[in-house]
N, C-alpha and C positions, 0 to 999 in steps of 0.2 A: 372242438379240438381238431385241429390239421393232423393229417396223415406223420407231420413230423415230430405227435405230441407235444405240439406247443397251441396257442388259444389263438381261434381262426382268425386272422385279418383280410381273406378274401377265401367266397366260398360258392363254387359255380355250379349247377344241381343238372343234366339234361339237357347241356347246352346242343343247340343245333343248330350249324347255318349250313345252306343250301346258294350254289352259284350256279347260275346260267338256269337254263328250260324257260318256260313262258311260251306262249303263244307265236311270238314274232321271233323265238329262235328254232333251229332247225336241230341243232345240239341238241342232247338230252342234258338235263341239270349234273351237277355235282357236288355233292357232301361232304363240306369240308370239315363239319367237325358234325359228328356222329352221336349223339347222347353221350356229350363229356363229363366227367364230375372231377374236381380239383380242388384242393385246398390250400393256402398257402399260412403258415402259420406266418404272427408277430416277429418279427427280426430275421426269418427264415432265409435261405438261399438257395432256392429250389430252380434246378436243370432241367431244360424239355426241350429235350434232343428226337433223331428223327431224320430221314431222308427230306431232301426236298419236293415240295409237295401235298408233305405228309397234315399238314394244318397247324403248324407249330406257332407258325407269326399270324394265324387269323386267331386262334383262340387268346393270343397275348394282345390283340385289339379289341376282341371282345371284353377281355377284363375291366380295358379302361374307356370300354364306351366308343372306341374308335370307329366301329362298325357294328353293325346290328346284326340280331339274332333270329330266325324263325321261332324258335320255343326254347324253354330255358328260363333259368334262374342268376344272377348274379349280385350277392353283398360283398359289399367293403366295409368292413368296420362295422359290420349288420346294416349297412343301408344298399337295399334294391337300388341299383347302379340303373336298370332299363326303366325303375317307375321314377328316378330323381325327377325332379322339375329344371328349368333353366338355371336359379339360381343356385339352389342344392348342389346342382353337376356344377358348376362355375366355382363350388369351395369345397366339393371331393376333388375334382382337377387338381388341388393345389396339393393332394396330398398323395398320388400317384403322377407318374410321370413313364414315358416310355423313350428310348433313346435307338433311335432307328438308324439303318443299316450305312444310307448314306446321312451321314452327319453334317458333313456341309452343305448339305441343300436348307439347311435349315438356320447358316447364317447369313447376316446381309454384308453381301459383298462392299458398302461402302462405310461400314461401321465397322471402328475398333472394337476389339475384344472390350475393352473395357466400357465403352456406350454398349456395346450390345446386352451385356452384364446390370448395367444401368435402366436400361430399358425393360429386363428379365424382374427386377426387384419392384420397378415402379409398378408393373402391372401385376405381382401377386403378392407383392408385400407394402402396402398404400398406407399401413402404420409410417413408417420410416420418413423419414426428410431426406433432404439432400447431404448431410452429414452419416446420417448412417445410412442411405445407400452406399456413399464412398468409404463407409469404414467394412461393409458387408461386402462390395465388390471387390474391395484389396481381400479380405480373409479368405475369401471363398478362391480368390485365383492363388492364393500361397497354398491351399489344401490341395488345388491339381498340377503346382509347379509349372501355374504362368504366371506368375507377377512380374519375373523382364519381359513379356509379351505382351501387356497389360494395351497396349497402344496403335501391335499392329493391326492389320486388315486381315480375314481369312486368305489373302492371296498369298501371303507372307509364311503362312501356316503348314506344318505338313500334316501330312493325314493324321498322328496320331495325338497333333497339338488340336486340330478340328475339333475332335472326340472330347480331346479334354474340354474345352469350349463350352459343349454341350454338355457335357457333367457337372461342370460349373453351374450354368443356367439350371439346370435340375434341381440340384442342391439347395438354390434360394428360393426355392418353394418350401424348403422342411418337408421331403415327401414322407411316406412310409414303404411306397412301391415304389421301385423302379423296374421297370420291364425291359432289358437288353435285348436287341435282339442281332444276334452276332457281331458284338462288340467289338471282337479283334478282327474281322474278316479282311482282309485286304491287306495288312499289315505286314512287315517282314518281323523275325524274329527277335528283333531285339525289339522294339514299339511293343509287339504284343504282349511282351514280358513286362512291361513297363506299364501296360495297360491292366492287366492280368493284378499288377502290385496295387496299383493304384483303386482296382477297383474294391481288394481287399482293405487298403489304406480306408479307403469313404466309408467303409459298414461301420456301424453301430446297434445296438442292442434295438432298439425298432425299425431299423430299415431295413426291409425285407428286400429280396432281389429273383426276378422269374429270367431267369437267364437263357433265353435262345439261341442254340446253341451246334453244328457241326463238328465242333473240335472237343471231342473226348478229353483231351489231355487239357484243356482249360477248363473243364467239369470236372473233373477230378480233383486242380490244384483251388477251387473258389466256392465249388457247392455241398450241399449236406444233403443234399435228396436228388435223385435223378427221374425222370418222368418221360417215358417213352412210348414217342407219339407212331402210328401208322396208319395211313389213308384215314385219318379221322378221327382214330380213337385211340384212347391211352390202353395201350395194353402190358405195361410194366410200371412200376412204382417202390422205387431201392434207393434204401441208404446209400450213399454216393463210398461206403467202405465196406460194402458186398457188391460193390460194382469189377467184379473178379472172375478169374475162371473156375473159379472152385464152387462159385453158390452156385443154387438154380437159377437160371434165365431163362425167359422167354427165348425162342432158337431165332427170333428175327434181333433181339437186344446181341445177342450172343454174334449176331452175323457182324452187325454194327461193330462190333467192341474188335472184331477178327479184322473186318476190311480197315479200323484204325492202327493194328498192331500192336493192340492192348494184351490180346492174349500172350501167354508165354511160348518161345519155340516149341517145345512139348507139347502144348496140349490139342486135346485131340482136335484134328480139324474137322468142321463141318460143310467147307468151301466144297469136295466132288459132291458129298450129297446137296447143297445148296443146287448144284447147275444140272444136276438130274433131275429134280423136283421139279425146275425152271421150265428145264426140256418138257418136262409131261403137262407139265400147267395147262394148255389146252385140251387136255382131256378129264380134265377137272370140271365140274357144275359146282362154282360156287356160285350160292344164292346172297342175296344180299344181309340175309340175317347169318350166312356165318361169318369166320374167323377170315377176317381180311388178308391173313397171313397164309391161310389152307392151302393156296393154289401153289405156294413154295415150300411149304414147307416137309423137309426128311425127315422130321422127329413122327407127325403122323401118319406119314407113309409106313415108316419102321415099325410103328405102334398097332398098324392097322385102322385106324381111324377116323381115314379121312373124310368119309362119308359123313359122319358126325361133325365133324369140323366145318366142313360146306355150307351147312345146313345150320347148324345152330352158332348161335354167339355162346361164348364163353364168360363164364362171368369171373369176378375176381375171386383169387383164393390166397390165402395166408401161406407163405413158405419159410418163413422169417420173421424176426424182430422187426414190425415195420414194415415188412418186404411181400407185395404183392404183385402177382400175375396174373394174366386171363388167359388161361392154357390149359382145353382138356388136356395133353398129354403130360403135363405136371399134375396131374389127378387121377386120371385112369391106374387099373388093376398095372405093376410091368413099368410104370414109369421109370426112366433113368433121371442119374441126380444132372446131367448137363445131357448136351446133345452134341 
């Protein structure tokens, strides 16, 4: 069962990747994802949001195999993703898909949408003939509102006709994953709105969606669960309708949701004490087993606890219907309900 109470269709146990160190570099390595665990229910629409940097789009390539793991666990559908064999992975592929940032790098510049569309079906759907590819390539481009584009080249394209391109091609796999990864990025206000509709238009009862994501305000209006990544690790996990200033938050969620201007005028800010904490962060020992957040954060400063924080990881605790954090100061003696 997923974190969203629905029956798990991917399910990551201890994920760890590690970039750079070796012998032949002078750098020390980097850990980009930290002993992750994640679940994504059946039909789910699960956000994991997050600074840049933070591991967001390596953990949504690990899901589908894109890159490899140090240690760690991942099923789909209960099948170990890292032990599939070539042909296993060759017909889980057809059932995840991932739609990356730049979208048109991924069409061929001398091919119609509709050969490119042609060519997407012949290779994942090899039941078909040439009649129902063409009756599957028209269906599929009236679902993303290009069938008068059916013809041109990507040159022809604007950015958010590209995107759709790619959706399209997704689509004729029959996935059950789609992994976004900042779907509207580059877009002006009206395409992303348009993007935003459409991407709601595509769901159905088992198509799950892991949505990466910088824009709060397109998490809000598409997902059911939000999942809050930093330097590695998931340290918040919320209903995407306690994603507010009234519940508890993690103070680095809470930072995020303030630098979007999600909070309300009123409420309390935590921006002076954010840039004091900042200020003194070098005088902080954080070790690698603590709270990746310790070296900013004012909630255990105010708490007194920073010491503790440094030094030890925090595990997850219950504050919520559903709604978990990894925060001693959401558990110590004194806790406040925000920060």
């Amino acid at each position: 069962m997923s974190a969203g109470g629905r029956a798990a269709l991917v399910e990551a146990r201890g994920v760890v990747k590690t970039y750079g160190g070796g012998i032949f570099r002078r750098q020390g390595s980097t850990r980009a994802l930290d002993d992750v665990d994640l679940d994504i229910g059946v039909g789910e629409v699960v956000a994991l949001i997050g600074e840049s940097g933070s591991g967001k789009t390596t953990l949504g390539k690990v899901l589908l195999r894109l890159t490899s793991v140090d240690s760690g666990r991942v099923t789909f559908e209960g099948q170990d993703v890292f032990a599939a064999n070539a042909t296993a992975l060759r017909q889980m592929r057809r059932r995840f898909q991932m739609v990356f940032q730049n979208q048109a790098a991924n069409l061929h510049p001398k091919m119609t949408v509709r050969e490119m569309m042609d060519e997407s079906i012949r290779l994942h759907r090899s039941e078909l003939d040439d009649a129902g590819r063409a009756a599957l390539t028209a269906s599929l481009l009236e679902r993303v509102g290009l069938s008068a584009r059916a013809d041109q080249r990507p040159a022809s394209l604007s950015g958010g006709e590209k995107r759709r391109v790619g959706l399209a091609r997704i689509l004729a796999t029959k996935p059950r994953l789609i992994v976004a990864d900042e779907p509207t990025s580059g877009l002006d206000a009206a395409i992303k709105q348009q993007t935003i509709t459409l991407l709601k238009h595509l769901k159905d009862a088992d198509l799950a969606y892991l949505l990466i994501s910088h824009d709060l305000g397109l998490v809000r209006k598409i997902s059911e669960r939000v999942v809050v990544m930093l330097k590695g690790r998931i340290i918040e996990d919320v209903p995407v309708e306690r994603l507010e200033a009234s519940s508890i938050h993690h103070p680095y969620t809470l930072r995020l949701m303030q630098a979007a201007e999600l909070l309300e005028d009123d409420a309390p800010s935590t921006e002076g004490e954010v840039t004091r904490a900042g200020a003194a962060a070098d005088h902080v020992e954080v070790t690698s087993a603590g709270c990746v957040y310790a070296g900013d954060c004012a909630l255990a400063r105010r708490l007194g606890i920073l010491s503790k924080c440094a030094s030890e990881r925090p595990r997850f605790v219950d504050v919520g219907e559903r709604h978990r954090v990894a925060c001693f100061g959401l558990t110590e003696p004194g806790r406040e309900s925000n920060v």
